[in-house]
C-alpha positions as CSV (number, residue, x, y, z in Angstrom):
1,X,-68.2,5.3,45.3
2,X,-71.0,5.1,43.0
3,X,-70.4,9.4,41.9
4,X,-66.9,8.9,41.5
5,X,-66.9,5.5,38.7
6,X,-69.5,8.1,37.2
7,X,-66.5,11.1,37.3
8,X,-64.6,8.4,36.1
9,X,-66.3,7.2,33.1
10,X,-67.1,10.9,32.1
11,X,-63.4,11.2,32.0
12,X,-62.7,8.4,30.5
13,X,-65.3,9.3,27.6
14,X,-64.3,12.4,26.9
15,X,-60.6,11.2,26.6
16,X,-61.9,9.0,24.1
17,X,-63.5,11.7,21.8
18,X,-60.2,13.9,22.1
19,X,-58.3,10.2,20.9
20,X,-60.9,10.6,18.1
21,X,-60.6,14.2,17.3
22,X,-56.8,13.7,17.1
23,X,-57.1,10.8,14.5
24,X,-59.6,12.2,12.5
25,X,-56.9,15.1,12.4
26,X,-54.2,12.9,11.8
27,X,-56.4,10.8,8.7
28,X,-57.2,14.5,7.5
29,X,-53.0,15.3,7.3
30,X,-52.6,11.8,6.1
31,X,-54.7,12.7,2.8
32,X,-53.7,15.9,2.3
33,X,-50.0,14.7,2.3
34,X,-50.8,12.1,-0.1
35,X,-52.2,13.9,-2.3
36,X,-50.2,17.2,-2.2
37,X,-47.4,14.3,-3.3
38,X,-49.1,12.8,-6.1
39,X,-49.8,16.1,-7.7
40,X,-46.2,17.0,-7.3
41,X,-45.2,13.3,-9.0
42,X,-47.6,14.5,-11.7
């Protein structure tokens, strides 16, 4: 019981650093966006 909540929570971490990865992407996209649209307001 004990080695599987440990399979779990190693699971369950490194969903939560792809969750990361994927928002630092999206903030990344986010700001290049933004600005790619301000310099074409410009």
């Amino acid at each position: 019981m004990h080695e599987f909540l440990q399979f779990v929570q190693g699971k369950y971490s490194s969903v939560v650093k792809g969750l990361n990865t994927i928002k630092l992407f999206v903030l990344i996209v986010l700001i290049v966006l933004i600005v790619f649209v301000l310099l074409l307001i410009h």
